[in-house]
LUMDO-40281 format. One line per field, with one value per residue (C-alpha): z, x, y; residue number from 1. Coordinates in nm, 4 decimals. Example, Ala and Ser with C-alpha at 12.3 -4.5 7.8 and 13.67 -1.06 7.14 Angstrom:
pz <- [0.7800|0.7140] $
px <- [1.2300|1.3670] $
py <- [-0.4500|-0.1060] $
resi <- [1|2] $
***
This chain:
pz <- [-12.9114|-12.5189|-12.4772|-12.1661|-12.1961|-11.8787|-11.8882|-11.6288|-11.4558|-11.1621|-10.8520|-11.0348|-11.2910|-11.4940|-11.6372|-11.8535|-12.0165|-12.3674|-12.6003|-12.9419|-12.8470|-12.5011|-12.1538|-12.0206|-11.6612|-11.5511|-11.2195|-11.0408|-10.8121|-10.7057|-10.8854|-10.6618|-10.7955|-10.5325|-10.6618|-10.8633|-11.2127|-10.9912|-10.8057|-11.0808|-11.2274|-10.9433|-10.8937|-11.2523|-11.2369|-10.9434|-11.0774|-11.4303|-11.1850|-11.4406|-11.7203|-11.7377|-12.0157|-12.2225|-12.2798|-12.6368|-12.6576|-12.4220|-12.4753|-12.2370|-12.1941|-11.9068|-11.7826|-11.4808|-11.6670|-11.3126|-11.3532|-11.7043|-11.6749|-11.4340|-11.6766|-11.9691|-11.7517|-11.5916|-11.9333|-12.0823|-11.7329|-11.7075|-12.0310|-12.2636|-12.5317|-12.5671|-12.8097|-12.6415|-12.7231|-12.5260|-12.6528|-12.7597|-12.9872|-13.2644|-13.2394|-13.4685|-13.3889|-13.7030|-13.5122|-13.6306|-13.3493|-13.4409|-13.1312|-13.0922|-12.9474|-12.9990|-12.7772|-12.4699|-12.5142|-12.2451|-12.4639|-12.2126|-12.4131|-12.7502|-12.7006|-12.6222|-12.8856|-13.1437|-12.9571|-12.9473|-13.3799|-13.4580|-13.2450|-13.2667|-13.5520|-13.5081|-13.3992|-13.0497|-12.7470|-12.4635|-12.0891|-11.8790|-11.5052|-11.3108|-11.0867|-11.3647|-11.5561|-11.9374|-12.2203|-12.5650|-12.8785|-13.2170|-13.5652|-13.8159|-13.9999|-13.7096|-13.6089|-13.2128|-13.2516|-12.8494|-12.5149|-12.1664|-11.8287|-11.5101|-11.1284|-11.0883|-10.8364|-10.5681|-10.5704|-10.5448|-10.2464|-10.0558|-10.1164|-9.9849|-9.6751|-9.6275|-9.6516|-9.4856|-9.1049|-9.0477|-9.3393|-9.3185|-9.5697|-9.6776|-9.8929|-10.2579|-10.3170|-10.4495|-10.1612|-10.1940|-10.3176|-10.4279|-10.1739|-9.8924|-9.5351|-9.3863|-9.4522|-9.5856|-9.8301|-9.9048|-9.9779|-10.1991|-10.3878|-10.4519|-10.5747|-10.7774|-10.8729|-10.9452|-11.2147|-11.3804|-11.4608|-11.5371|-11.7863|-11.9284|-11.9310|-12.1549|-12.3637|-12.4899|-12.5873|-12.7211|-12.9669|-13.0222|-13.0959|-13.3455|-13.5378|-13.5085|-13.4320|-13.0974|-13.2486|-13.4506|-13.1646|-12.9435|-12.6117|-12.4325|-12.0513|-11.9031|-11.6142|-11.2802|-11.1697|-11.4633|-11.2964|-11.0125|-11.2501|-11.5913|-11.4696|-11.3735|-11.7132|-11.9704|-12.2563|-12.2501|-12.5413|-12.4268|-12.1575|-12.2211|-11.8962|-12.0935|-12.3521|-12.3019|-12.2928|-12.6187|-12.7465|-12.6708|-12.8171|-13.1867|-13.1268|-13.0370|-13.3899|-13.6258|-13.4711|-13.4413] $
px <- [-3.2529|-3.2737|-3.0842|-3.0110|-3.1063|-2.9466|-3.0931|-2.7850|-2.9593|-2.8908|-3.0743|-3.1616|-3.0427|-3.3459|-3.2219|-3.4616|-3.3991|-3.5879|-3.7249|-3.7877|-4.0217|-4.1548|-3.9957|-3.9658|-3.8090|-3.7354|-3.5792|-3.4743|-3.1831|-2.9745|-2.7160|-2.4630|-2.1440|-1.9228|-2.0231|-1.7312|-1.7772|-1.6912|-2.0326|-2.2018|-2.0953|-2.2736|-2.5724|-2.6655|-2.5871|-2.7691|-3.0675|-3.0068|-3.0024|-2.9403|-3.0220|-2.7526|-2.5653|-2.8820|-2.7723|-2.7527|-2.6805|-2.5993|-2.7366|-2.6556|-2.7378|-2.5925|-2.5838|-2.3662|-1.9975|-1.8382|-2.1097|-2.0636|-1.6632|-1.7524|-1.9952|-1.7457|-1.5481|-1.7861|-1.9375|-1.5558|-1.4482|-1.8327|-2.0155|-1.6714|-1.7871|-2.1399|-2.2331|-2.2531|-2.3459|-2.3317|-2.5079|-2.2814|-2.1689|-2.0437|-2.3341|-2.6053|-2.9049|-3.1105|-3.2824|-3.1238|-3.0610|-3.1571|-2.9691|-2.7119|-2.4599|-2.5713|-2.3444|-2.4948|-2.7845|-2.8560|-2.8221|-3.1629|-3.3357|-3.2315|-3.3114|-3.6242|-3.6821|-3.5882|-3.8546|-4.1097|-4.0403|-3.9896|-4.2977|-4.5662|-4.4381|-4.4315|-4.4773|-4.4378|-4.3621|-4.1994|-4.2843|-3.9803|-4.0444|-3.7294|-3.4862|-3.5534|-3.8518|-3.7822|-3.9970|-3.8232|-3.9852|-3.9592|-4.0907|-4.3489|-3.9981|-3.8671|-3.5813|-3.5405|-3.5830|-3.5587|-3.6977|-3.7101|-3.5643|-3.7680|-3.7004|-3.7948|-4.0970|-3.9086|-3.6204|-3.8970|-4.0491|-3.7099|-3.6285|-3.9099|-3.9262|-3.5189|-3.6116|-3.9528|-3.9787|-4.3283|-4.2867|-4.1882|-4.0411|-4.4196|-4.5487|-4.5297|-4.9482|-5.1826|-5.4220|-5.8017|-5.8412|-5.6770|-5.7873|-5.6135|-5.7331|-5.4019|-5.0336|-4.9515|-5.2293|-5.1318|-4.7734|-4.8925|-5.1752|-4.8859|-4.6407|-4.8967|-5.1496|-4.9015|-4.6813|-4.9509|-5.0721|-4.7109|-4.6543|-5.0081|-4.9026|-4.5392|-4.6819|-4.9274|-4.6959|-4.4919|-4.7518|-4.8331|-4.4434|-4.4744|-4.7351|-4.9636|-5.3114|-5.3089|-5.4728|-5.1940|-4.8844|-4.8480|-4.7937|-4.6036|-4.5341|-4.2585|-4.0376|-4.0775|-4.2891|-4.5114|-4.8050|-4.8555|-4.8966|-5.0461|-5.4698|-5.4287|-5.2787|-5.5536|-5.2421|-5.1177|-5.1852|-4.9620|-4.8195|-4.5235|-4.2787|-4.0432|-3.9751|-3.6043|-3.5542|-3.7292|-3.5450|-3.2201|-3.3245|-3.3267|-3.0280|-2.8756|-2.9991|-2.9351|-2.5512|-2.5575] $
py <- [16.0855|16.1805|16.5412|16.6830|17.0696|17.3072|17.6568|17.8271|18.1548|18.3777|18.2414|17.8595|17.6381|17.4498|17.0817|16.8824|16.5717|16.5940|16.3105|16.4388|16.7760|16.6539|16.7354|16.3870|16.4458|16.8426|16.9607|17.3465|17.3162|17.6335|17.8048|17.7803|17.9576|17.7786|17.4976|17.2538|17.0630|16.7439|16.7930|16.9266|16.5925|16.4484|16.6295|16.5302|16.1891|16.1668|16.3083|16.1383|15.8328|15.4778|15.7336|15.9001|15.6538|15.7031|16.1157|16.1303|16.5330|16.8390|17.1951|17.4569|17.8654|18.0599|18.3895|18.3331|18.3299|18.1445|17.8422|17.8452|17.7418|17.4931|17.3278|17.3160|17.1571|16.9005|16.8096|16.7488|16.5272|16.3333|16.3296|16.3398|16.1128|16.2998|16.6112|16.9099|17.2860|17.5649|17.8779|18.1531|18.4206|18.1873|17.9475|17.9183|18.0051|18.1068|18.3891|18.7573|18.9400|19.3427|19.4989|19.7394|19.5344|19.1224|18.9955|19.1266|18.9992|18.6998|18.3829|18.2630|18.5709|18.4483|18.0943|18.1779|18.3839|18.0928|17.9079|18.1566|18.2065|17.8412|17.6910|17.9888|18.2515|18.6075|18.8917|18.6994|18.8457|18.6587|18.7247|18.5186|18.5087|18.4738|18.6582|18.9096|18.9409|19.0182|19.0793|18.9717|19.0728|18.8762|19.0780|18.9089|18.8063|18.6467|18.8727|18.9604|19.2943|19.3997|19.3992|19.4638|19.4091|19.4763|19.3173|18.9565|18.8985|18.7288|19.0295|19.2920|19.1423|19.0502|19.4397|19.5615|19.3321|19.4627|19.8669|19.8525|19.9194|19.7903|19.5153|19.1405|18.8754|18.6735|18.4005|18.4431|18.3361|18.5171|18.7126|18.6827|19.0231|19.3438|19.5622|19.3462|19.3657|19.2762|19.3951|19.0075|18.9843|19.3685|19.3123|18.9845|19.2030|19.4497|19.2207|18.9603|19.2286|19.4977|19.3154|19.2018|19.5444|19.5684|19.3132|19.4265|19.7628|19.6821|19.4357|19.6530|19.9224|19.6940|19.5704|19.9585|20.0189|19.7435|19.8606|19.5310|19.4215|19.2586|18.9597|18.9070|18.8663|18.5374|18.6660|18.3552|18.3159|18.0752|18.0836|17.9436|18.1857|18.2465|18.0363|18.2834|18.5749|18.3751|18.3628|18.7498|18.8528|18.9210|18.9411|18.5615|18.3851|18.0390|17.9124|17.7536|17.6632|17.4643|17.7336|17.7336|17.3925|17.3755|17.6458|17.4604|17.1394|17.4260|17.5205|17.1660|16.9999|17.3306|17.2611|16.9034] $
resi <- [1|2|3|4|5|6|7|8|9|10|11|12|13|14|15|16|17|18|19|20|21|22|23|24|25|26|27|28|29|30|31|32|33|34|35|36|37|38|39|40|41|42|43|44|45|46|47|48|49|50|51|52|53|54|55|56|57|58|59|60|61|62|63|64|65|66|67|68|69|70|71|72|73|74|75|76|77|78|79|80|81|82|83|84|85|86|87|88|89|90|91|92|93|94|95|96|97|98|99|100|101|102|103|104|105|106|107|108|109|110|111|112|113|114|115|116|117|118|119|120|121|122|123|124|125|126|127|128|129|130|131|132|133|134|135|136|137|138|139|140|141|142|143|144|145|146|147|148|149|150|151|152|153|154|155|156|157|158|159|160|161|162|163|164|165|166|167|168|169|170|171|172|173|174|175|176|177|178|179|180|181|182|183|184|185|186|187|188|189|190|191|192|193|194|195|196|197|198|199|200|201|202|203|204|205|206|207|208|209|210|211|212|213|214|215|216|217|218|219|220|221|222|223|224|225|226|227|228|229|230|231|232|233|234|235|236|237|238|239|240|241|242|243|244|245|246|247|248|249|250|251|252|253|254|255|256] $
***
């Protein structure tokens, strides 16, 4: 079956169109919150192009609640007579979530989670770079057991660019060295260099706070941004950019 898999975050909405367990077709546009189900209905057909009758399933996350009410209503007006899940509390998952309060937990961060347990096992630790980067742990028995939530790349850099004097919006790349000779390569060794001692740093406490060998844990990067940071991160085990797509094709057959 061909499903069409929409992960819904903050700055960018991810849409992949799935065949079995391969990404066949993926694309990033902006999450645009003005945005109306009549041209999300649009964008997707457009990028669908003729394949858009061949959509056999829908599976959707979100963590922007005004986007998300514009896709229920988009999928009921354009893609009526096709299956369609939208991750929520409610929705099964098969991934216990170990948290104080479940349902505030971003249903991106669960889905990948039941990807993370389902395709590599745990203890797994997931490292998402987005607008936010987060850090979701799954236990040996596959439960989500917690995480973290630090400031995306991108955000960090447009911040810094805003409240520095002497400092100017720059590339995202990766500088030549650490020690920069210029203030571009310096803000880029800051921001590349600097989270990955950062994620390095977390994960490793992480692992210590779960009372494993490091051996043992799959450390997994996805996100957009995961392929600036994944060559300078000695913890990555896999690399995995379609992790919540995969994750939603789970939870669109355990409810089909």
């Amino acid at each position: 079956m061909s499903l069409l898999a929409a992960d819904i975050g903050n700055s960018h909405t991810f849409i992949g169109l799935l065949d079995g367990d391969e990404v066949t077709d993926h694309w990033r546009v902006n999450t645009d919150e003005r945005r109306t189900a009549d041209e999300w209905g649009v964008l997707l057909r457009g990028l669908l192009a003729e394949r858009a009758g061949d959509v056999d399933g829908v599976a959707v996350c979100a963590t922007v609640p005004s986007v998300l009410h514009e896709w229920r209503e988009m999928l009921e007006r354009h893609f009526g007579d096709v299956p369609s899940i939208v991750v929520e509390p409610g929705v099964k998952t098969g991934i216990p979530v170990l948290m104080d309060n479940p349902r505030e937990v971003g249903t991106d961060r669960i889905v990948n989670s039941l990807a993370a347990a389902t395709l590599h096992g745990g203890p797994a630790i997931v490292v998402d770079f987005g607008t936010a980067t987060t850090f979701d742990v799954v236990n040996a028995k596959g439960q989500y057991v917690g995480g973290a939530i630090s400031p995306g790349i991108e955000i960090s850099l447009e911040a810094l660019g805003r409240r520095g004097a002497q400092l100017r919006k720059v590339e995202l790349a990766r500088p030549r060295s650490v020690i920069a000779k210029n203030t571009v390569e310096a803000l880029q060794s800051g921001m590349i260099f600097g989270v990955a001692a950062q994620v390095e740093g977390l994960v490793a406490r992480m692992i210590a706070e779960l009372g494993v060998s490091t051996d043992d844990v799959t450390v997994i990067s996805t996100g957009h941004l995961a392929a600036l940071l994944v060559d300078d991160c000695s913890c990555f085990t896999v690399h995995s950019p379609w992790l919540t797509l995969q994750g939603l094709r789970l939870v669109f057959e355990r409810n089909s």
